[in-house]
PyMOL Python script that loads the backbone (N, CA, C, O; Angstrom):
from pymol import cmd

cmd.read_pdbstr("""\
ATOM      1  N   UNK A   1      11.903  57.294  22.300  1.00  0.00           N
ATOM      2  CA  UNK A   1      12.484  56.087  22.849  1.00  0.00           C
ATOM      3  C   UNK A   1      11.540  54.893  22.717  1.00  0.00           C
ATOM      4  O   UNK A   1      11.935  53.765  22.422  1.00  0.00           O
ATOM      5  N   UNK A   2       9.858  55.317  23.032  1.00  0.00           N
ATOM      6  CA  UNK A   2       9.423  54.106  23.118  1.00  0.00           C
ATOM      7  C   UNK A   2       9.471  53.331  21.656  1.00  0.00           C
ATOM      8  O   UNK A   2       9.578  52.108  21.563  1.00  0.00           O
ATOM      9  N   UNK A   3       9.367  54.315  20.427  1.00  0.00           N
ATOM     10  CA  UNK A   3       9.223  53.544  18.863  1.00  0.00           C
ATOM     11  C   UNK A   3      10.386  52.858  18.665  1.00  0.00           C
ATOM     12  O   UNK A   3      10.379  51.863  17.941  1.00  0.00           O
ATOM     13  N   UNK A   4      11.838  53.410  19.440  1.00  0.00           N
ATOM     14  CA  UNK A   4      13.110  52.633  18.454  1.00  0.00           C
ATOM     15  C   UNK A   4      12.676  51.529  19.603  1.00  0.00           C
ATOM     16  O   UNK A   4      13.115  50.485  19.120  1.00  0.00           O
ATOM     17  N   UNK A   5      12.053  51.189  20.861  1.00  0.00           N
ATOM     18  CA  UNK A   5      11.944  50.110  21.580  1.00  0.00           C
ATOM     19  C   UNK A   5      11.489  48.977  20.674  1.00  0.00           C
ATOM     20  O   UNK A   5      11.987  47.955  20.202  1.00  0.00           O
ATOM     21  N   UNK A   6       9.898  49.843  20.628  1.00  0.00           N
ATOM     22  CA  UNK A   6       9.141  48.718  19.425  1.00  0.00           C
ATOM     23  C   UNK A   6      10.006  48.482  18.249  1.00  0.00           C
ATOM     24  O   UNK A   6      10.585  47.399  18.156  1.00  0.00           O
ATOM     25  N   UNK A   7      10.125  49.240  17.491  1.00  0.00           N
ATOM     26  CA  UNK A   7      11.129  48.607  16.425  1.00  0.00           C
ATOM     27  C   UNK A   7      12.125  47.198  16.366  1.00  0.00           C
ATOM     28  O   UNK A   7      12.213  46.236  15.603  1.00  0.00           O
ATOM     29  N   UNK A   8      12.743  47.598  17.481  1.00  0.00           N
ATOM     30  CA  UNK A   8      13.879  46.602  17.729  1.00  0.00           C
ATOM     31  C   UNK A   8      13.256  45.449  18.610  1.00  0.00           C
ATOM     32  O   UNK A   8      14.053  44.520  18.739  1.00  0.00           O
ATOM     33  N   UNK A   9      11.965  45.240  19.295  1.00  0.00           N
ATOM     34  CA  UNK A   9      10.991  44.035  19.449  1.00  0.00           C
ATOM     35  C   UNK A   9      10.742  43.737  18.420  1.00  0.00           C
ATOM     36  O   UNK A   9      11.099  42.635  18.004  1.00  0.00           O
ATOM     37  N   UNK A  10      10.131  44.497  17.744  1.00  0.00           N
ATOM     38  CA  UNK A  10       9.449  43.890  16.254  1.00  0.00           C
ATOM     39  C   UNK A  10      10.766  43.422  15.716  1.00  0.00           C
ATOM     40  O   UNK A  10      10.539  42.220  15.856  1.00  0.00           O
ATOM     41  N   UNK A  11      11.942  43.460  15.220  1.00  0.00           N
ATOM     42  CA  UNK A  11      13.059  43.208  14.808  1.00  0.00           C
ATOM     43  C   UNK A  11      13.730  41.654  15.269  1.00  0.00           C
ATOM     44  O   UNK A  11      14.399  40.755  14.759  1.00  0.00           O
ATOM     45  N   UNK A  12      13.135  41.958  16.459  1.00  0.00           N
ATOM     46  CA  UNK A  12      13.810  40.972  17.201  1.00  0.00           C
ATOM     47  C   UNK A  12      12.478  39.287  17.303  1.00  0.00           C
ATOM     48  O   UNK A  12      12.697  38.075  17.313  1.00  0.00           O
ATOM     49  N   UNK A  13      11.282  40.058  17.354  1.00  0.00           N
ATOM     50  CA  UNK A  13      10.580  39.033  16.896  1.00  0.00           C
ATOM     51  C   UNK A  13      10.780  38.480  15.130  1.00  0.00           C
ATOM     52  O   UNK A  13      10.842  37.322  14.716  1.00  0.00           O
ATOM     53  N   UNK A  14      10.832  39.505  14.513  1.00  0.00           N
ATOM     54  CA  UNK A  14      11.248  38.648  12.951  1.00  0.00           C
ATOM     55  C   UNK A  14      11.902  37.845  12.840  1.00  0.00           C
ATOM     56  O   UNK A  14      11.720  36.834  12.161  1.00  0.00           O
ATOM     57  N   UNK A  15      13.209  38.245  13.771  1.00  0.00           N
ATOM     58  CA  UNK A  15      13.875  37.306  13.505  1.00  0.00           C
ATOM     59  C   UNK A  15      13.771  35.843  14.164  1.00  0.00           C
ATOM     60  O   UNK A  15      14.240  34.738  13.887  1.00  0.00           O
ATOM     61  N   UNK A  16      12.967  36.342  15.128  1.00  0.00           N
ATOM     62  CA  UNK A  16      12.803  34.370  16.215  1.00  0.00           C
ATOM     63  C   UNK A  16      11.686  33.887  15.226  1.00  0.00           C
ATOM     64  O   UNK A  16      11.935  32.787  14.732  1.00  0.00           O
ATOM     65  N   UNK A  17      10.870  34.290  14.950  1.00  0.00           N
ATOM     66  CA  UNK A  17      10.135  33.656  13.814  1.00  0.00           C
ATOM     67  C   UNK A  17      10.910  33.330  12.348  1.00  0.00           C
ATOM     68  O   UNK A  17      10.620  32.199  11.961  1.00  0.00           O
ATOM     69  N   UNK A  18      11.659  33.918  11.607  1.00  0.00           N
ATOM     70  CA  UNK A  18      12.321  33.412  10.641  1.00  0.00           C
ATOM     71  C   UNK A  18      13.419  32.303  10.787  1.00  0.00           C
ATOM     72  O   UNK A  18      13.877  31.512   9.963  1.00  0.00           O
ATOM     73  N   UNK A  19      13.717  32.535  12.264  1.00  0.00           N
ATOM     74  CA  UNK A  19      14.797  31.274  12.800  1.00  0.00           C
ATOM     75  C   UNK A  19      13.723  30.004  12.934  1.00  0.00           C
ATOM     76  O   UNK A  19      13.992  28.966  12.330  1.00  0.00           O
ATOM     77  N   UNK A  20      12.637  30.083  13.643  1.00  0.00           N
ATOM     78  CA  UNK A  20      11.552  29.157  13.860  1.00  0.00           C
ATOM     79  C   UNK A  20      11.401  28.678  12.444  1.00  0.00           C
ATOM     80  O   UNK A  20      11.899  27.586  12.170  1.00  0.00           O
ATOM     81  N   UNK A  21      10.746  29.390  11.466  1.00  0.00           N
ATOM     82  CA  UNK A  21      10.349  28.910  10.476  1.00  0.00           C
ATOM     83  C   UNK A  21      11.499  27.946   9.520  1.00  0.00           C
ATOM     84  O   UNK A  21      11.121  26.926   8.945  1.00  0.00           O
ATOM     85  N   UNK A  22      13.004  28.460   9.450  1.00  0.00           N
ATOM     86  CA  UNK A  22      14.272  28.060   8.473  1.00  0.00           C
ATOM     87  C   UNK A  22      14.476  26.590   9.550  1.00  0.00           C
ATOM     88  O   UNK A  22      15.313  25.858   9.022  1.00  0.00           O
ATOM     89  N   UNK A  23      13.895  25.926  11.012  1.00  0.00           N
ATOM     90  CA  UNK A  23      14.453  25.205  11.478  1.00  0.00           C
ATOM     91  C   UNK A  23      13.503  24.416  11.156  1.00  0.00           C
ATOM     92  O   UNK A  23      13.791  23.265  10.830  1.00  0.00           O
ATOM     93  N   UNK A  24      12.301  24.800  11.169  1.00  0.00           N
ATOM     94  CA  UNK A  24      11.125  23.733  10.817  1.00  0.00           C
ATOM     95  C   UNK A  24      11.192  23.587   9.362  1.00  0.00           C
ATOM     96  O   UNK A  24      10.565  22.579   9.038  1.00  0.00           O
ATOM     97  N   UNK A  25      11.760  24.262   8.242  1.00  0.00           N
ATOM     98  CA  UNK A  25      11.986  23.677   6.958  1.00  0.00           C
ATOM     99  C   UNK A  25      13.030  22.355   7.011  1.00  0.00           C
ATOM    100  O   UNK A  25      12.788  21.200   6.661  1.00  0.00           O
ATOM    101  N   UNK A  26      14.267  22.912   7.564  1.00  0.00           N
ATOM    102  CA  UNK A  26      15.083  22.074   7.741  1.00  0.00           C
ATOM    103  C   UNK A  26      15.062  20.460   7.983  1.00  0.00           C
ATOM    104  O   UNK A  26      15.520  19.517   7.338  1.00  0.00           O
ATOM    105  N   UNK A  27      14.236  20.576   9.352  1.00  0.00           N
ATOM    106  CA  UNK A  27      13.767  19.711  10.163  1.00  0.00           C
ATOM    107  C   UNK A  27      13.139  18.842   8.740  1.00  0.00           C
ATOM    108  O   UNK A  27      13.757  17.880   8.284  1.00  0.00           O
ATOM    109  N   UNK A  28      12.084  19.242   8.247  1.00  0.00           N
ATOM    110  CA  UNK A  28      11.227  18.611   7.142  1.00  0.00           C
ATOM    111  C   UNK A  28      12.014  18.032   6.333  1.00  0.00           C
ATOM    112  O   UNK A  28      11.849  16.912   5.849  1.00  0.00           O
ATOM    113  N   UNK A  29      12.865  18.732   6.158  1.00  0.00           N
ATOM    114  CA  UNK A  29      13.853  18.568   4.360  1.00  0.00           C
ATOM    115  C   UNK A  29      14.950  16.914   4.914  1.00  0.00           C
ATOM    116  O   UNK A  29      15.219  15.837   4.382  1.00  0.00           O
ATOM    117  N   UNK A  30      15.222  17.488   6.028  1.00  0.00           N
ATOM    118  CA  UNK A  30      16.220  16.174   7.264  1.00  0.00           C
ATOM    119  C   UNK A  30      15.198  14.818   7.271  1.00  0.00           C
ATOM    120  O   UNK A  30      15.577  13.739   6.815  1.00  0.00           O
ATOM    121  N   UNK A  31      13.912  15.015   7.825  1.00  0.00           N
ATOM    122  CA  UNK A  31      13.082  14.246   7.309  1.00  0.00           C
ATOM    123  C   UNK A  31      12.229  13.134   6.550  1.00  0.00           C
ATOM    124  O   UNK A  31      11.812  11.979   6.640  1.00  0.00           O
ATOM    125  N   UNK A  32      12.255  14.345   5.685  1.00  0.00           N
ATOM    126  CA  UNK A  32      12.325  13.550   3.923  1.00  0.00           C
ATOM    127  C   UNK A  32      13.998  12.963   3.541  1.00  0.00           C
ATOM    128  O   UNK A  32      14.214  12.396   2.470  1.00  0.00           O
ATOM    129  N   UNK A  33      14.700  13.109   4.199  1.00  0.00           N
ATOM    130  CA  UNK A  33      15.508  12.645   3.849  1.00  0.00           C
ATOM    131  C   UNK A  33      16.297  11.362   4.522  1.00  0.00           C
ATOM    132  O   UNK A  33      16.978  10.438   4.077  1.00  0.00           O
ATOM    133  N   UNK A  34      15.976  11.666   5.461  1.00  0.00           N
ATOM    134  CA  UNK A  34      15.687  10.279   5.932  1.00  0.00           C
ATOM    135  C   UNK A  34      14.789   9.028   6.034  1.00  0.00           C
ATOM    136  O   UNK A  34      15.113   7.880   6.336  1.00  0.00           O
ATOM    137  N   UNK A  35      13.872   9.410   5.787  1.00  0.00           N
ATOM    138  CA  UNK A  35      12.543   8.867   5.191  1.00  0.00           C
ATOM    139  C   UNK A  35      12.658   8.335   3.767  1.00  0.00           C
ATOM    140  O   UNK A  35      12.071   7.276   3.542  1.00  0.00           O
ATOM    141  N   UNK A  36      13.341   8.928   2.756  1.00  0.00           N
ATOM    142  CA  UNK A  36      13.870   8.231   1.125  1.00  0.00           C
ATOM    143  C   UNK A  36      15.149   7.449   1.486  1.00  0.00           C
ATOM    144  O   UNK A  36      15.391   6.507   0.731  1.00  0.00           O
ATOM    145  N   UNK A  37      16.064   7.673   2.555  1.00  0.00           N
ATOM    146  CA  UNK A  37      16.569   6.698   2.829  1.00  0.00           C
ATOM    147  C   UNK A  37      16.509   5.239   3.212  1.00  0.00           C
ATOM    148  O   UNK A  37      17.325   4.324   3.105  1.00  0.00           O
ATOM    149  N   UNK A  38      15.186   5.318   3.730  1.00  0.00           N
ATOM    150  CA  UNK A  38      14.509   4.091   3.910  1.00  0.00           C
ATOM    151  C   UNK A  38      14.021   3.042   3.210  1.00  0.00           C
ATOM    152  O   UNK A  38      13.773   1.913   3.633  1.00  0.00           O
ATOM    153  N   UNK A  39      13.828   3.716   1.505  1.00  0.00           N
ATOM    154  CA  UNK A  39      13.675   3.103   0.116  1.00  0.00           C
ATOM    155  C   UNK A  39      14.661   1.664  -0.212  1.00  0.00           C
ATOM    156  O   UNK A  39      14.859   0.985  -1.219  1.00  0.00           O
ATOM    157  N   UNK A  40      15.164   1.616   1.278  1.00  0.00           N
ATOM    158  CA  UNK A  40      16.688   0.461   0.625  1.00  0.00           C
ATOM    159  C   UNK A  40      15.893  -0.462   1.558  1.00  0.00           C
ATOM    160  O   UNK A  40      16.426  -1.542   1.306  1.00  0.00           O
ATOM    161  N   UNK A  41      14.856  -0.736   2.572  1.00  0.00           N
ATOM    162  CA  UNK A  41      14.156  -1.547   3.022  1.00  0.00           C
ATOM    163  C   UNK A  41      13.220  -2.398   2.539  1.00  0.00           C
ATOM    164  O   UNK A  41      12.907  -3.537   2.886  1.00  0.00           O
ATOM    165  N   UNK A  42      12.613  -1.317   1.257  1.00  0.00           N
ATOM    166  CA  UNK A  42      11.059  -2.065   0.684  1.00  0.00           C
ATOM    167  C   UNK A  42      11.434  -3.088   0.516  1.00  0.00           C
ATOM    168  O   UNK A  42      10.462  -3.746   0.886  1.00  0.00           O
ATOM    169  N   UNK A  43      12.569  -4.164   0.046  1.00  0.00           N
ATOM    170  CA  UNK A  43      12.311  -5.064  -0.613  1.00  0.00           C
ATOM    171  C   UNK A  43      12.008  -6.157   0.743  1.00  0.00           C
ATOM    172  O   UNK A  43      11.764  -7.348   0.546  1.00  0.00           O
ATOM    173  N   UNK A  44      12.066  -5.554   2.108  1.00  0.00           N
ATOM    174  CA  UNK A  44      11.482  -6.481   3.302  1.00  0.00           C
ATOM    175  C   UNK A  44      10.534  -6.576   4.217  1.00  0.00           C
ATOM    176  O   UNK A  44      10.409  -7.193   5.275  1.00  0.00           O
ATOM    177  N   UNK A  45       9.773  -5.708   3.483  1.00  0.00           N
ATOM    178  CA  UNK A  45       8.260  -5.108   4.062  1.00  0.00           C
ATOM    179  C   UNK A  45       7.245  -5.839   2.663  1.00  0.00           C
ATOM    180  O   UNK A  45       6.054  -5.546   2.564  1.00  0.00           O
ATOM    181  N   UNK A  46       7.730  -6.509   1.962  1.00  0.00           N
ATOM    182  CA  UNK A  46       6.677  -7.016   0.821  1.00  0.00           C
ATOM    183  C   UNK A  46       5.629  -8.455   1.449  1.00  0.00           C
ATOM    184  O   UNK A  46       6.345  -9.430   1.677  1.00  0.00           O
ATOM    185  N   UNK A  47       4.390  -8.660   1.690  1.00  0.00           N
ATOM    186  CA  UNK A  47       3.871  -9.696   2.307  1.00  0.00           C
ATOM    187  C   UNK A  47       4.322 -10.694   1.589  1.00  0.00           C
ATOM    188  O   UNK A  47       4.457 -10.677   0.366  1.00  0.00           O
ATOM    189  N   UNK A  48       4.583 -11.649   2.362  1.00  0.00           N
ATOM    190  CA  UNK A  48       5.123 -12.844   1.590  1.00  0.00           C
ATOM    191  C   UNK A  48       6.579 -13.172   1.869  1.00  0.00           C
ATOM    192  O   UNK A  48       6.877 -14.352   1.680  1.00  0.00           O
ATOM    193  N   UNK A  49       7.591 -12.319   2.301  1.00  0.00           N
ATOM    194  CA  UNK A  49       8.630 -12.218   2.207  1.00  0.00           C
ATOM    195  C   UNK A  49       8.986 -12.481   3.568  1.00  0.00           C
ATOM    196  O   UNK A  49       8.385 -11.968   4.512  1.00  0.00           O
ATOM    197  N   UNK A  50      10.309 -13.559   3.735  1.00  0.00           N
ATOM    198  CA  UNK A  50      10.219 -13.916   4.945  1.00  0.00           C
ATOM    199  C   UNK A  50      11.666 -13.708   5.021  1.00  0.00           C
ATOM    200  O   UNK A  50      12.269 -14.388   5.851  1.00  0.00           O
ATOM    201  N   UNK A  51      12.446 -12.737   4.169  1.00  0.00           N
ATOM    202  CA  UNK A  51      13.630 -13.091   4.704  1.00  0.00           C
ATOM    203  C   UNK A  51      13.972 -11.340   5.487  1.00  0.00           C
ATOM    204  O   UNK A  51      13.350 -10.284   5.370  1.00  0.00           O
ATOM    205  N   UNK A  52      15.185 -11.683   6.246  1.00  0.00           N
ATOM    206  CA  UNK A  52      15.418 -10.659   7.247  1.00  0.00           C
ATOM    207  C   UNK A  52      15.805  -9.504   6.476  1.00  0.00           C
ATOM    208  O   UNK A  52      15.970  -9.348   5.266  1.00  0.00           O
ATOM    209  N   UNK A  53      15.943  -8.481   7.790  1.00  0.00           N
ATOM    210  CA  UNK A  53      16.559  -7.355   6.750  1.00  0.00           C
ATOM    211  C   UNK A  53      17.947  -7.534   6.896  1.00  0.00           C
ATOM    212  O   UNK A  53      18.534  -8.339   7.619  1.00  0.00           O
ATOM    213  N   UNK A  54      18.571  -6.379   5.842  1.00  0.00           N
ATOM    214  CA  UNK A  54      19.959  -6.844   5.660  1.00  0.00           C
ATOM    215  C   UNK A  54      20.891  -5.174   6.991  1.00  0.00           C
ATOM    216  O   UNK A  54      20.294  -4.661   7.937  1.00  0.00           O
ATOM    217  N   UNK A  55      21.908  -4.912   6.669  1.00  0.00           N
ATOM    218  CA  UNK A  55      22.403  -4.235   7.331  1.00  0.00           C
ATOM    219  C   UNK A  55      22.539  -2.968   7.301  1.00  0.00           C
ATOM    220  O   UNK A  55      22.772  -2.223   8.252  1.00  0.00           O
ATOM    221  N   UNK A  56      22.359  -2.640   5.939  1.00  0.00           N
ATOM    222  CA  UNK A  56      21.913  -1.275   4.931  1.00  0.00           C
ATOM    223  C   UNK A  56      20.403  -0.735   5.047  1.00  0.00           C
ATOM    224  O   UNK A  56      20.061   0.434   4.867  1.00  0.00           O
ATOM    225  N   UNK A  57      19.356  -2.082   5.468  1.00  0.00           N
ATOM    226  CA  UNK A  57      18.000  -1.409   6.059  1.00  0.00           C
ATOM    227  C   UNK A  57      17.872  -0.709   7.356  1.00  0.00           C
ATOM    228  O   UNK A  57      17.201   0.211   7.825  1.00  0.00           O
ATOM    229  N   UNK A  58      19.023  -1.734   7.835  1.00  0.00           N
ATOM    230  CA  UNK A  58      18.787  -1.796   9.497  1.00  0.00           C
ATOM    231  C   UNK A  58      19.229  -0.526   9.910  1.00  0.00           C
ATOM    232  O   UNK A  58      18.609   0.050  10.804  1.00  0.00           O
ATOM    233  N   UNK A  59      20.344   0.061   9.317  1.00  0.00           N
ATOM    234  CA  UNK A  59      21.008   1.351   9.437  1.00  0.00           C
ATOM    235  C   UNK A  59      20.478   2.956   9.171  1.00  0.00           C
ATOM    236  O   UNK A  59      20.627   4.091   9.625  1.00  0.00           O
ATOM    237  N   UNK A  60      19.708   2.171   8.040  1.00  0.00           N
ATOM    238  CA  UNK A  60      18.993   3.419   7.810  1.00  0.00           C
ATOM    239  C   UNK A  60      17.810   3.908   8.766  1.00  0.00           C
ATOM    240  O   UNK A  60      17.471   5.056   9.053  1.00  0.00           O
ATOM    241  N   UNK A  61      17.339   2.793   9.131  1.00  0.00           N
ATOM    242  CA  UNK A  61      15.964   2.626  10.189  1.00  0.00           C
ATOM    243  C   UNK A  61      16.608   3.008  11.399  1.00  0.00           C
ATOM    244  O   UNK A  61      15.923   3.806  12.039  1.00  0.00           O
ATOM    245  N   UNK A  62      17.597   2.737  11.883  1.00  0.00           N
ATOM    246  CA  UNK A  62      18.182   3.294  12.893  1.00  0.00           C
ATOM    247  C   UNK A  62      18.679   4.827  12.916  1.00  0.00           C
ATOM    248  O   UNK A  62      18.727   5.431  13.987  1.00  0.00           O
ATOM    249  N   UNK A  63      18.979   5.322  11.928  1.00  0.00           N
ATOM    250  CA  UNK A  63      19.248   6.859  11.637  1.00  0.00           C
ATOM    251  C   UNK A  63      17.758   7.932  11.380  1.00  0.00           C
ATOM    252  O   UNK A  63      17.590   9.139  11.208  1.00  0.00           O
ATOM    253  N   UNK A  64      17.216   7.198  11.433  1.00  0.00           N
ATOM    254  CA  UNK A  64      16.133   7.993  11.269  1.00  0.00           C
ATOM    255  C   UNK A  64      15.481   8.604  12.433  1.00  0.00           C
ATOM    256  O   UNK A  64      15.555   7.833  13.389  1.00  0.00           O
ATOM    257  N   UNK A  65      14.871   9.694  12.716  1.00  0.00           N
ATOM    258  CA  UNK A  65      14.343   9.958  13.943  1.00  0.00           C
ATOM    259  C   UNK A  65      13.625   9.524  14.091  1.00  0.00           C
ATOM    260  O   UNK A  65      13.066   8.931  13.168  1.00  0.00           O
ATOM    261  N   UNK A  66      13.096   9.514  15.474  1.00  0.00           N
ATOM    262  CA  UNK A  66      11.923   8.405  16.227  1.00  0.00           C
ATOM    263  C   UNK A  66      10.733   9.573  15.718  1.00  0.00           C
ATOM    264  O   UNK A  66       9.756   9.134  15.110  1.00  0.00           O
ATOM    265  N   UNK A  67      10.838  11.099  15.985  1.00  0.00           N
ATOM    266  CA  UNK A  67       9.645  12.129  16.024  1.00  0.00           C
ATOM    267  C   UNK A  67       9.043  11.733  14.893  1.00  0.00           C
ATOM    268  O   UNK A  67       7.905  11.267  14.822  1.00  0.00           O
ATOM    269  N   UNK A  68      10.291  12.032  13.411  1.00  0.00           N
ATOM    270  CA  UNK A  68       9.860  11.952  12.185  1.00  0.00           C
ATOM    271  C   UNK A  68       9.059  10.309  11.463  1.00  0.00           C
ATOM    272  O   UNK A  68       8.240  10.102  10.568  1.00  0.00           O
ATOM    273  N   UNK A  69       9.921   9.315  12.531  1.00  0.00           N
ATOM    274  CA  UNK A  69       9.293   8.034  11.839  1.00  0.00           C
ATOM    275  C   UNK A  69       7.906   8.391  12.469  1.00  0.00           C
ATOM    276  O   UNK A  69       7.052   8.760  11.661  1.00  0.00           O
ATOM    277  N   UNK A  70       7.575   8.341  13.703  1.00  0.00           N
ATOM    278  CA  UNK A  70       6.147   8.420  14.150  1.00  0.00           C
ATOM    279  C   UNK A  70       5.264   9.720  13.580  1.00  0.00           C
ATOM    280  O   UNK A  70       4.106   9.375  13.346  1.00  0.00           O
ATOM    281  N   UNK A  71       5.493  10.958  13.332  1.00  0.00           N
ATOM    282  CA  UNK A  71       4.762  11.267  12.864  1.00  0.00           C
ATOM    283  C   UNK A  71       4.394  11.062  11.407  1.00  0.00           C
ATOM    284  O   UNK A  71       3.277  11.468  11.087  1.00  0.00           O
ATOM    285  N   UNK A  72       5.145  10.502  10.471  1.00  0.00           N
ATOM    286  CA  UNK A  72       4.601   9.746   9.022  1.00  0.00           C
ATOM    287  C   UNK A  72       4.198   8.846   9.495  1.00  0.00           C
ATOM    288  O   UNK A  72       3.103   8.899   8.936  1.00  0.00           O
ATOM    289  N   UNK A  73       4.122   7.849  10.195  1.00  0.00           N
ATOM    290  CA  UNK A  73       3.376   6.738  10.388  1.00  0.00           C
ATOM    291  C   UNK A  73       1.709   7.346  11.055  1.00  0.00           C
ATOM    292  O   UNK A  73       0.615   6.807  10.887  1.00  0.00           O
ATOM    293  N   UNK A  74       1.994   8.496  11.749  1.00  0.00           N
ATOM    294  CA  UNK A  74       0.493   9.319  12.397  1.00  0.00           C
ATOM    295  C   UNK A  74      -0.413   9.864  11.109  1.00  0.00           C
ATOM    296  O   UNK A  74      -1.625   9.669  11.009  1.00  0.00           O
ATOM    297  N   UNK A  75       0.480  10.652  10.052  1.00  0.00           N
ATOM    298  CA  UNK A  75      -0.061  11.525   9.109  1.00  0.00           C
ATOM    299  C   UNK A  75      -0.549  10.007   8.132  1.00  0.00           C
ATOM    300  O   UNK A  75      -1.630  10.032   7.543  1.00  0.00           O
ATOM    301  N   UNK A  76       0.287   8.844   8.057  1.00  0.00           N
ATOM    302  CA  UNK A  76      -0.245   7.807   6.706  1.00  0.00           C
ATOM    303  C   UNK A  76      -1.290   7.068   7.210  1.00  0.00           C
ATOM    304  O   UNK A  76      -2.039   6.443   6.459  1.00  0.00           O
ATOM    305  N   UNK A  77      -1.434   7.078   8.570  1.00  0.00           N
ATOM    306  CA  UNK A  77      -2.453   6.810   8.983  1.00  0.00           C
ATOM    307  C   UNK A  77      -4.342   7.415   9.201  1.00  0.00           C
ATOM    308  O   UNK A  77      -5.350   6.881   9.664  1.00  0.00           O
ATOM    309  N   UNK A  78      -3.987   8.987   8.476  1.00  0.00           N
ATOM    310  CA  UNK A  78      -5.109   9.698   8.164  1.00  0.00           C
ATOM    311  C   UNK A  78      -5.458   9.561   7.137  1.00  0.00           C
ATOM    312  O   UNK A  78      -6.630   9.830   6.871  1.00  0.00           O
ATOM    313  N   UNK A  79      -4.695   9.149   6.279  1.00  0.00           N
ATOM    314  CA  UNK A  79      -4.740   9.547   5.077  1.00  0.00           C
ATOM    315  C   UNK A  79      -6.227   8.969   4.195  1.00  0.00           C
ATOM    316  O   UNK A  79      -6.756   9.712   3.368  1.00  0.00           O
ATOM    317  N   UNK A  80      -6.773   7.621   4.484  1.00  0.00           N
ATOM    318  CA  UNK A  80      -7.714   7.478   4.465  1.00  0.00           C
ATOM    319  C   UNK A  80      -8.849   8.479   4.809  1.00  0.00           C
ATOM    320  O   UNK A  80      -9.476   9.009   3.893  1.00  0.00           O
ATOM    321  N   UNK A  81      -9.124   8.747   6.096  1.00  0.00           N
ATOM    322  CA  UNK A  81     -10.239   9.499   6.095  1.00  0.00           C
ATOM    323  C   UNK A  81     -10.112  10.977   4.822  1.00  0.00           C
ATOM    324  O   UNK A  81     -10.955  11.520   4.108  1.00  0.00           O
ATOM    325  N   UNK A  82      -9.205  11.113   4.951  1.00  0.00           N
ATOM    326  CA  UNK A  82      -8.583  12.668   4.263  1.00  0.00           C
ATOM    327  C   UNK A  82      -9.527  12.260   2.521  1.00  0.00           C
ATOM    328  O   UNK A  82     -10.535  12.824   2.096  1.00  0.00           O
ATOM    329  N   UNK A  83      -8.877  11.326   1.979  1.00  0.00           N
ATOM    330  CA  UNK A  83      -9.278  11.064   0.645  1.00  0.00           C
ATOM    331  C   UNK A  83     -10.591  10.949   0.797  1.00  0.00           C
ATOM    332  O   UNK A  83     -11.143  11.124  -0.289  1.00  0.00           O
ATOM    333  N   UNK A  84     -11.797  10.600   2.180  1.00  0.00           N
ATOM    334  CA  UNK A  84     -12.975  10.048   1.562  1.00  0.00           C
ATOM    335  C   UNK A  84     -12.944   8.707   1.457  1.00  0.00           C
ATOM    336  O   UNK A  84     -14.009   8.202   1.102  1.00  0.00           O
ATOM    337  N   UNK A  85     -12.163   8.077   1.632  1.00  0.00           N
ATOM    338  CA  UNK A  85     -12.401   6.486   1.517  1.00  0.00           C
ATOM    339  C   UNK A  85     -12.792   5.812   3.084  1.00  0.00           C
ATOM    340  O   UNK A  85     -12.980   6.537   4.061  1.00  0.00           O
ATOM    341  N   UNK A  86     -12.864   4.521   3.129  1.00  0.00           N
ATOM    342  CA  UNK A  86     -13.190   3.626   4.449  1.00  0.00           C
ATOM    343  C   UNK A  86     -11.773   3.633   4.852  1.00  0.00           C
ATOM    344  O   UNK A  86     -10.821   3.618   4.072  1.00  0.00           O
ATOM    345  N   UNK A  87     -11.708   3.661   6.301  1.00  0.00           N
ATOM    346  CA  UNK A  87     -10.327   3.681   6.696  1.00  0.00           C
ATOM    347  C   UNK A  87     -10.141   2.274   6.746  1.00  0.00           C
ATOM    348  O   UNK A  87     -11.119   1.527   6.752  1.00  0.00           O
ATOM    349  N   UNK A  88      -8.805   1.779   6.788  1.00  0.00           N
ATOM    350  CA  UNK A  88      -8.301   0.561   6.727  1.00  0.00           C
ATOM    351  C   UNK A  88      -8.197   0.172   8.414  1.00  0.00           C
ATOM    352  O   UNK A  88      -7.759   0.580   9.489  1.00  0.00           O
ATOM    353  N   UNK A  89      -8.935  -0.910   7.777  1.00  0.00           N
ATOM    354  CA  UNK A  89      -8.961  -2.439   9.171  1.00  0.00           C
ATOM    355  C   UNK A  89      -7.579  -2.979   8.719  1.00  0.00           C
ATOM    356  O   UNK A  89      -7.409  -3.131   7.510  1.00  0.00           O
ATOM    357  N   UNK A  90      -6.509  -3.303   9.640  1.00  0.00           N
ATOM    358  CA  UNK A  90      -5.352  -4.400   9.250  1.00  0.00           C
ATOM    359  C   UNK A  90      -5.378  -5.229  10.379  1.00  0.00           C
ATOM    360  O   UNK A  90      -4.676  -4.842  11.312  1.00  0.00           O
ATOM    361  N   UNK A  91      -6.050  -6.347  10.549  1.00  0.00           N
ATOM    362  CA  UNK A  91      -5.717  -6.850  11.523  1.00  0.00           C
ATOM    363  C   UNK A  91      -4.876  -8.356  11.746  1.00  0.00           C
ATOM    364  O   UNK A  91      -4.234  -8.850  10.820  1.00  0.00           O
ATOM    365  N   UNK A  92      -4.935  -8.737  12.541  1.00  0.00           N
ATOM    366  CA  UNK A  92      -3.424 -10.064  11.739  1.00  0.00           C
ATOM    367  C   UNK A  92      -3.846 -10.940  11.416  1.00  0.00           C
ATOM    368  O   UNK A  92      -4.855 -11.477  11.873  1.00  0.00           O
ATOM    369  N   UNK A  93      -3.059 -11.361  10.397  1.00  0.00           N
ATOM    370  CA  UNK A  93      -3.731 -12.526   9.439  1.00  0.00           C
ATOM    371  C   UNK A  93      -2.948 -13.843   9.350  1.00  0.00           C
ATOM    372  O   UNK A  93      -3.374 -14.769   8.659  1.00  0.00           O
TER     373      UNK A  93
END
""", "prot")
cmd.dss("prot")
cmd.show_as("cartoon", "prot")
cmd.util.cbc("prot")
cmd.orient("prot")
């Protein structure tokens, strides 16, 4: 009795871990995909550029998750030290 116990723990943990793991792909893939959706903005993030965004940026920026926008904005913000370079000063100009 006690092995078919373990078995069917062990069974039952595979599977909360393979559910864990297929939601955190997901999650990523949802992500990135909302995140390349955002590609319809660049042309209002260019310095210099003073005109507003249009309704197709605004939408997309709004569909996007708050977790996923902040953590790419956390991870692009390492990214400096990561390469070895001086991290970037931006301060307002």
């Amino acid at each position: 009795m006690a092995a078919a116990t373990k078995s069917l723990l062990s069974l039952i943990l595979l599977l909360v871990v393979s559910h864990e793991t297929q939601m955190a792909m997901t999650q990523s893939s949802t992500c990135s995909s909302q995140l390349s959706d955002l590609n319809v903005c660049a042309p209002f993030v260019v310095p210099g550029v003073n005109t507003n965004p249009n309704a197709t940026c605004c939408n997309a920026l709004q569909a996007v998750d708050r977790d996923c926008l902040c953590n790419t904005i956390r991870i692009a913000s390492q990214l400096a030290s990561q390469c070895q370079i001086p991290s970037l000063g931006c301060g307002a100009n």
